[in-house]
Structures are given as C-alpha cells and as structure tokens.
N, C-alpha and C positions, 0 to 999 in steps of 0.2 A: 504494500500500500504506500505510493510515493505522494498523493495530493489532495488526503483528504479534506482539507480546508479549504478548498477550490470551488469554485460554484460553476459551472459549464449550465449552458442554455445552446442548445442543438434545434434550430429552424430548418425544420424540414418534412416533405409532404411527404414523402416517401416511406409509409409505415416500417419497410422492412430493415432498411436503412436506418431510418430513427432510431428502433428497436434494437441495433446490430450496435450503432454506439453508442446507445446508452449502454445497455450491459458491458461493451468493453471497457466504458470509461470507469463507470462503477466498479468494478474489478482490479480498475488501477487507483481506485482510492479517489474519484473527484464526486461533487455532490451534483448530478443532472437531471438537468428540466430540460423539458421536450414542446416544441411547439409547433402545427402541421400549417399554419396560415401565418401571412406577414404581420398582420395587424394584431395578431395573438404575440406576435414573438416583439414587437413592439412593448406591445403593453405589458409584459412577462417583465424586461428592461427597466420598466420604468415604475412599477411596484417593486422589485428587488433588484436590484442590477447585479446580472453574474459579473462575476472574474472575464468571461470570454465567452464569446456567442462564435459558434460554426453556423456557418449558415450557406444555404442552399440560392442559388438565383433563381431557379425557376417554382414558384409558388403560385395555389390554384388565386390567391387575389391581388396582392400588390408584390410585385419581384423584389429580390434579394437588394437590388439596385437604391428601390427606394426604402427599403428597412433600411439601410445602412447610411443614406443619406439622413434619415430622422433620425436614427440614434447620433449621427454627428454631429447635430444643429442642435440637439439638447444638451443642455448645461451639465445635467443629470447624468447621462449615459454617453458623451462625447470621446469620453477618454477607454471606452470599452475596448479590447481586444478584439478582430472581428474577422476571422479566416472564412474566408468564400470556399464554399464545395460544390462542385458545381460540372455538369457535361459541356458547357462552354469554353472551347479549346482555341479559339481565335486570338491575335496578339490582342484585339482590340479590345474584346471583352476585358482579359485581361487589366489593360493598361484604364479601362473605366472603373474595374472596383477596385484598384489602387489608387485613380483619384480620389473615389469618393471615402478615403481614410482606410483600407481595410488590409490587413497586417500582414495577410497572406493569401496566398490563390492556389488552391490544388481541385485535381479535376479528376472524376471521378473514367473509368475503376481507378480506385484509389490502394496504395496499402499503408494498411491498419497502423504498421508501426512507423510509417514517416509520420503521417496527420498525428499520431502520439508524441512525436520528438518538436513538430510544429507549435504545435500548442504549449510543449513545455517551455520550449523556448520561447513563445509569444509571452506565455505568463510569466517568467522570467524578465523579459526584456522592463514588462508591465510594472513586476515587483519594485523596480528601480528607485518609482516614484517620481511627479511633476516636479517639477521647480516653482509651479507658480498654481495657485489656488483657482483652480476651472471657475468658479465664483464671481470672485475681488478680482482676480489678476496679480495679486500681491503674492510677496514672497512665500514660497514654504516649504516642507523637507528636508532635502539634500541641501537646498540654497541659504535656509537659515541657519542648519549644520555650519556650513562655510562660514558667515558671517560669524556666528557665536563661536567660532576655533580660531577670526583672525581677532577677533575681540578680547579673548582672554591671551592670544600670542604678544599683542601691543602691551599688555600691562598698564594701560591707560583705565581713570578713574571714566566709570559710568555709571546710568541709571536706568533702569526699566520699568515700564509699566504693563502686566499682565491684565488686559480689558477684555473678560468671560461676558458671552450672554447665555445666560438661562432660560429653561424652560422651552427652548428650541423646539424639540419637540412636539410639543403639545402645541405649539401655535403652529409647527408643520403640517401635523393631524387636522388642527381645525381649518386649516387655511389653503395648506396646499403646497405643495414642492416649488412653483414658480413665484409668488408670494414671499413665503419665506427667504429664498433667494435677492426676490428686490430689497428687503431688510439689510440680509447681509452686505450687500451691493452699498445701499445707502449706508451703513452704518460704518463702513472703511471709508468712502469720501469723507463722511463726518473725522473723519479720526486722519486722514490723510489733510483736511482743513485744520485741523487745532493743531499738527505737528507745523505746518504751514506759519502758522497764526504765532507759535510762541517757541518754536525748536531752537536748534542752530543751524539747519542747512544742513546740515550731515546727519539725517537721523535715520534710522530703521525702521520700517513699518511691515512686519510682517505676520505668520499663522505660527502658533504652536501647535493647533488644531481647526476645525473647519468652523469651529465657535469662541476661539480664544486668542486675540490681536497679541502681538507682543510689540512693544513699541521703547525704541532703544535712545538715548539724547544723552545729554551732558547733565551732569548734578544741578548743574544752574538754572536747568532750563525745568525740572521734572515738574516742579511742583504748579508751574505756570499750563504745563498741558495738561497734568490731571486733572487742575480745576476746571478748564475747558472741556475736558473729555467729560467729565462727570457732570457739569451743566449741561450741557447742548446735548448729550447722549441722554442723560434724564431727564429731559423736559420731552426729546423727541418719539421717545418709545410708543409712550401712548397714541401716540398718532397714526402706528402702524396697525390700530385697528379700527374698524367702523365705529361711526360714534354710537350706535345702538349697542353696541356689545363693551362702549367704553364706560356707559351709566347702567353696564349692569348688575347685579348682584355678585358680591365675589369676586369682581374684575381685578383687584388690586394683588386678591392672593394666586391666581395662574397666571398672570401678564407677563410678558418678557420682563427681564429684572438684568442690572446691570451690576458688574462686580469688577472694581479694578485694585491691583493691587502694585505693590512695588516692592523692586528689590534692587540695592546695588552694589558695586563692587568694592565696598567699603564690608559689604557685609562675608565675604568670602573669607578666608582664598577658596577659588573653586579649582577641583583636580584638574578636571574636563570637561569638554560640552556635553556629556551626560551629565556627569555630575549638578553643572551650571543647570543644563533644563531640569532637569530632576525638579532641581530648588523652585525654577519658575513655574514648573505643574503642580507642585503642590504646596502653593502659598495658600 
C-alpha cells in the first residue's frame, strides 16, 4: 500500500474501464471516486477536490475538454492534477488538453503500470506545493519557508503579526465557497493597505495557512499596523454579511471573529524556520 492518503476521482463513461481502475488503484493504497458524466465529475471536484482526476475526453455530455477547462477557471479546483485518458491519438488533440492545464496525456490501450508511475509522479510533482495562495495571490509554503530562513540568517531585529480569521467554516457552509473566497480576497487588500499605510516598504505579507496572514515589518512600525489591522478588519467583518442575518439572533456569537497576535525576534532565539513557525502557529 504506497498512497493511501491520496484521493483519485476517475471521469469516465466506460463502466468497464472505470471499474478496472478503481480496483487497481484501491489495491495500490489510493482512496477512489468514480464518475460516468462531465458535469458529475465537475461537481464531485468541487464538493471535495481529489488529489488528481484521470479523466477521459470522450463523455456521453460535456467532453473531457470542457471539464478541464472549468476545473481551471475555478479558484477551488485550479490547481488539480489532471491526466487525460483518452483514444484520441492526434498531435492536436494532444497539444489542446495540455493547453487547457492538464498534466499529462496517455491514450488508451493503455498499461496499467505506466498510468501508475504517471500519477505518482503527477502527485508528486503536486506534493511540492504553490508559492502563492490560489486565493490572495500572496505568498505561501515553500516561499514563506524562504523568507523566514533569510530572516533569521540576517540576524536583524523584527516583528510579526499573526492575523487568524475564525469560524471560516461555518460562514463557508452558510454562504458558499465563492463568497467566502471574496472575504479572503478582501481581507488581504485590507491588510496589504494598512502594511501600505504604516510599514517600512520592506515588509512581508504572506499565508501560514489558507486563514492565517503572517505579516513581517520592523519593531517600529508593528504597533502602528496592528492598530490598523484590528480597526478596519473589525469594523469590516460584519459587513461580509446581509444585513438581515447581521440583526439576527446570535449573530455576534458565529460571525467571522478576528485574532491577531505578535511575536518578535526579541522574543527568540529561534533554532529554525520550524522552530520560528512553530512559535507563530501556536500563539
């Protein structure tokens, strides 16, 4: 069993086929969903998004062409893995579902153990991780790694502010994955205006996570963004919902809530950028 924490989502009409990889994938340890129509393997993506969708071009409703075009243009599932399987052997075909984003091309009769070594490696490649938040566009992963290893390599005095928002969820659930989305969106311009407004020009604004800003400046500067960050982010939240649901019962105790915190290199020494994140996840 090499991947069982893997999520695969296999589009395709072909009962026999379908049936033929899932049990082989199952077998190799991945967890697979199967889906015989586009518009199913769509929506399958965008209620849970696998690790990597195999997917077939020819479907009895919308082609593989356009599944793969909608998972790209969604924020949600843009960043999907997405190996075309498919009797389409032409350079052209080819060269169109690698425009439209998709990772790899193999063409059916196919064998079992390449499309296995494909995917591994897609998911692999996957593993790596963005540099920049599908979202905001701001820094994150690997990229803020970088930043927080030349930051403790300078030995220069700094300051941060970790800006969590809460209850994500539950205003996702109510509201909706595109919704929540324009929140986050808004809420880093907000936080990209107050570093603006009171920084030094040199400042950091990036993700510890898909809900938690980490925002890096000079000691001199911290306590002038905080202020900012925690006015204009507190006064704005409420605004992120209809005003019949802002005068309603209870609204105050599941509303988004804002949490920011600080920590700086006065309060070290820190070993490593783990060690350093560590401290900044769990203030």
């Amino acid at each position: 069993m090499e991947n069982k924490h893997y999520r695969l989502l296999i589009i395709e009409d072909d009962l026999d086929v379908a049936e033929m990889l899932t049990s082989y994938f199952r077998v190799q340890g991945y967890d697979v969903q199967t889906a015989n129509w586009g518009e199913d393997g769509v929506r399958a993506c965008q209620v849970l998004p696998p690790d990597l969708v195999i997917l077939d071009i020819r479907l009895p409703d919308i082609d593989g062409y356009e599944v793969a075009e909608r998972l790209r243009n969604n924020v949600r599932t843009s960043r999907i893995p997405i190996i075309f399987l498919t009797e389409k052997r032409e350079r052209s075909d080819r060269l169109k579902g690698l425009h439209l984003g998709a990772d790899d091309y193999i063409t059916k009769p196919f064998d079992i153990q390449e499309l296995r070594l494909r995917v591994r490696n897609a998911l692999r490649r996957a593993s790596l991780g963005p540099v920049t938040n599908p979202v905001t566009e701001l820094p994150e992963g690997a990229l803020v790694d970088e930043y927080l290893k030349e930051l403790l390599d300078k030995k220069t005095e700094w300051a941060a502010l970790v800006v969590s928002l809460r209850n994500v969820e539950a205003f996702r659930e109510r509201y909706g994955f595109v919704t929540s989305d324009d929140v986050l969106r808004a809420i880093s311009r907000m936080l990209q205006n107050a570093v603006r407004d009171a920084g030094s020009g040199n400042d950091f604004i990036g993700h510890l996570s898909s809900t938690d800003f980490l925002i890096i400046t000079q000691p001199a500067h911290i306590n002038a963004i905080k202020e900012r960050v925690e006015t204009r982010l507190g006064q704005a939240l409420d605004y992120f919902y209809p005003l019949k649901d802002r005068i309603s019962e209870n609204f105050q105790e599941r509303k988004l809530a804002l949490e920011v915190k600080e920590v700086r290199s006065s309060h070290g020494p820190f070993m490593d950028v783990n060690h350093l994140k560590d401290t900044l996840h769990t203030l």
